[in-house]
N, C-alpha and C positions, 0 to 999 in steps of 0.2 A: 660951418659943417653943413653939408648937403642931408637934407631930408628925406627919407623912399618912402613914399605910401605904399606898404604892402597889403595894406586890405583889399585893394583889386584883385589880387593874383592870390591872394589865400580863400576870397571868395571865391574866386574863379578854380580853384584847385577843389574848395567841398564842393561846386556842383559836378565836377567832374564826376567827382567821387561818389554822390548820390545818382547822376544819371549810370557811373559802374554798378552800383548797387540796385536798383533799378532793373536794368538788362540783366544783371546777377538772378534777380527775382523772377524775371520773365521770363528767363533761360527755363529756370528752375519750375516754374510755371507750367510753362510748355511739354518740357521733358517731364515731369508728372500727369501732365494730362495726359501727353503719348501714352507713357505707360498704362495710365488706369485703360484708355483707350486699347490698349493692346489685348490689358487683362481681360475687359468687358469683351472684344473682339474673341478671345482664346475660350472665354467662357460660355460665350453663344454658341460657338460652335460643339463646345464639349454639351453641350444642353441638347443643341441641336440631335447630335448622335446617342444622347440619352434616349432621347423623343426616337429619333427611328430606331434603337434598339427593344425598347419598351413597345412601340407599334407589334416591329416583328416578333420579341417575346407573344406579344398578345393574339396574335396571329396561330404561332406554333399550339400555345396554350387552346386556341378553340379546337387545333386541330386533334393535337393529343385530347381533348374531354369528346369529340366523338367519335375518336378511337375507344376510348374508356367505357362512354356507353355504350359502343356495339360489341364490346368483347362483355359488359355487363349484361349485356342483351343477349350474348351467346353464350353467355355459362348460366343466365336462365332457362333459356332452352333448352342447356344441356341439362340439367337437373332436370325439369320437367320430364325430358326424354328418359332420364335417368331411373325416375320413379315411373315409367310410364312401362320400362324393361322390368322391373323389377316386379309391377302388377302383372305384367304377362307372363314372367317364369313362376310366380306364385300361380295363376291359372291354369299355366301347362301343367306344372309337377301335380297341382288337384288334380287336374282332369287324369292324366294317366294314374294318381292315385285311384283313382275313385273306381276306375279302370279296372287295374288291378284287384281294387276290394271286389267289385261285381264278381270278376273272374275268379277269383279265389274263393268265395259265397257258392258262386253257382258248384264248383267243383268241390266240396264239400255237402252236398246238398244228398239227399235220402231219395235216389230217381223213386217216381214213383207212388213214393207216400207222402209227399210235403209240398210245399211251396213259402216265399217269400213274397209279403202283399206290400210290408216297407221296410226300409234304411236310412236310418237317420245318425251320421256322425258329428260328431268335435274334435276337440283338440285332445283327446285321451280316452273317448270311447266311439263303440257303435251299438246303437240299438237296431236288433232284428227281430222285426212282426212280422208273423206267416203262421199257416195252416197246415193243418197234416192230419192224414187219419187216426193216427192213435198214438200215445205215449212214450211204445216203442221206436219210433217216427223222430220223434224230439230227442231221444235219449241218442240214439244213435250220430243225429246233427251235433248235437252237444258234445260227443266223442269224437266225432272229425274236427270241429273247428278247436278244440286244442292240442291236436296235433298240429293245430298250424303254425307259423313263425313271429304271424301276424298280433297274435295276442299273449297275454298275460293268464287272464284268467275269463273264465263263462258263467254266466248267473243265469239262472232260470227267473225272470221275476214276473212272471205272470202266465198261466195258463190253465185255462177254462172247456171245459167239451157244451159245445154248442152243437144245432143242428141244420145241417145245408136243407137248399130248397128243395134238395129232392128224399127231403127226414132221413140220410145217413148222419152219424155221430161225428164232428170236426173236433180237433183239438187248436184252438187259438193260443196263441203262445205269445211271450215276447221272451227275448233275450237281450241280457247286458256283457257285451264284450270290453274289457279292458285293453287297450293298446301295448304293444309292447312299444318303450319310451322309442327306440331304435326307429322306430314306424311313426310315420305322420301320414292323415289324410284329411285331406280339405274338408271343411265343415259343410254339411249339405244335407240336401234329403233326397234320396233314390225311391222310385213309387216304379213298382213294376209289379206282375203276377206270372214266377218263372215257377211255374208247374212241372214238377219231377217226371211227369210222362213221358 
């Protein structure tokens, strides 16, 4: 009976089989690193455009904050300006008040026998100090200024007979005028001597 050594060829059949397994592995190798390679490759570039979108965000952003501060810059202004309109229409409406009060004072006034020496208003009255020769003088002013629109009511609260340098008899007076609520004039003091002559 003839003999076959087959451990040559079953040797030689597992190395095949380990060098298949082998290039199996290196295949396998390979095509893994492509891939991570690919992903790492996909991923720079997605990074990449992270970075220049975040640039330009960061860009847009400085330019919107000094937009932001110039429009914050110009609604301070505008307030400023806002309160600045609003001190000067409170000064015009005094001024023509106060205007007004003169005008409406002097035309109520006793030609003649009296004069006004001050004016001192607020937010709800006016005090009027002036002179006049005699009682009748005052009582008469006092019946004009409440026929006017301007007030409430008229108080006599001070009045004294003194005498001018040239020793005729004065009557120094003050009066308290109440506002009507309807009427506002600027707070202030008027100094004048409108002599009824």
């Amino acid at each position: 009976m003839i003999r076959i050594n087959l451990l040559p060829f079953r040797e030689e059949r597992r190395k095949k089989q380990v060098r298949h397994q082998m290039v199996g592995f290196l295949v396998f190798l390979l095509i893994t690193a492509a891939i991570l390679l690919g992903i790492a490759f996909f991923m720079d570039r997605a990074i990449a455009r992270m970075e220049e979108d975040t640039r330009k965000i960061a860009g847009q952003i400085g330019i919107y904050r000094e937009k932001a501060d110039k429009v914050a810059r110009i609604k301070k202004d505008l307030s400023l300006l806002d309160e600045k309109l609003a001190v000067m229409n409170t000064l015009n409406q005094g001024r023509f008040c106060q205007i007004d009060l003169l005008t409406e004072l002097s035309g109520k006034l006793v030609q003649g026998r009296m004069w006004i020496d001050k004016i001192t208003t607020d937010a709800s009255q006016v005090m009027i100090q002036g002179m006049a020769f005699d009682n009748n003088a005052v009582a008469d002013f006092i019946k004009r200024l409440e026929t006017s629109s301007h007030y409430e009511r008229i108080d006599l609260k001070h009045s004294v007979t003194i005498e001018s340098a040239q020793g005729k008899p004065l009557m120094s007076f003050t009066l308290e005028c109440r506002k009507n609520s309807h009427w506002t004039f600027a707070p202030g003091t008027t100094k004048g001597s409108e002599n009824g002559s």
